[in-house]
N, C-alpha and C positions, 0 to 999 in steps of 0.2 A: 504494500500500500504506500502512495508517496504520500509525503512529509507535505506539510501548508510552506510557501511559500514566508520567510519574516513579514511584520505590517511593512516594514519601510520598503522594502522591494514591491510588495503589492499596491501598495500608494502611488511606489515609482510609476507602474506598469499602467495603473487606471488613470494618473496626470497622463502618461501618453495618449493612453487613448482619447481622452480628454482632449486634446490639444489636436489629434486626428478628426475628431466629430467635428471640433471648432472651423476646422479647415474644409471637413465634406458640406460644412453648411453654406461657407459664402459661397460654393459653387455650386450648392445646390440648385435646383433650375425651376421648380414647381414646389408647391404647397406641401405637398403632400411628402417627397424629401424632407423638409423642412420641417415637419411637423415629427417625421418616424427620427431624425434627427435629433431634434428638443427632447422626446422621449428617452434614446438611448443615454444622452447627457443625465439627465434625471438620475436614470438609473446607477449612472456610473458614481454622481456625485453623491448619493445617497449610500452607495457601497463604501466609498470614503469614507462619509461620514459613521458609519458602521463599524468600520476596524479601529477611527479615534478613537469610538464610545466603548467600545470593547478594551480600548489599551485602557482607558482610564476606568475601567471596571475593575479588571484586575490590578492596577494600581490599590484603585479601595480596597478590593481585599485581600490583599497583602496586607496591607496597613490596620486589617479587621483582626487577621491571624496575627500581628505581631502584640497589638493590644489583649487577646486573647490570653496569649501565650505568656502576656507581662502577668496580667493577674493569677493565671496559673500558680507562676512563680511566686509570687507573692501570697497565695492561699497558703502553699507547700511550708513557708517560711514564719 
């Protein structure tokens, strides 16, 4: 089974594509490009915003376990 990609590679990877949508749109030539366009942007920017919410998720609980972990210690003492 493969391994996930890091967030920061994955970031890397959906800014390109990012940046590819941005470019198929000025050339876009009809509505309806333009529209399936806007769409996959949505999509991509919202995946972004997905893997931030996820790194600062586990950030917190990290910071839930270490607190845990403090009282722990301090029950034991």
């Amino acid at each position: 089974m493969d391994k996930h990609k890091p967030s920061d590679e994955m970031i890397k990877d959906l800014d390109d594509i990012l940046s590819k949508l941005n470019a198929m749109e000025i050339v876009a030539s009809d509505d309806y490009q333009k529209s399936s366009i806007k769409v996959m942007r949505t999509l991509v920017e919202e995946q972004m915003h997905s893997i931030n919410e996820f790194s600062h998720l586990k950030k917190g609980m990290d910071l839930l376990m270490l607190q845990i972990f403090d009282v722990q210690n301090k029950s034991k003492s």
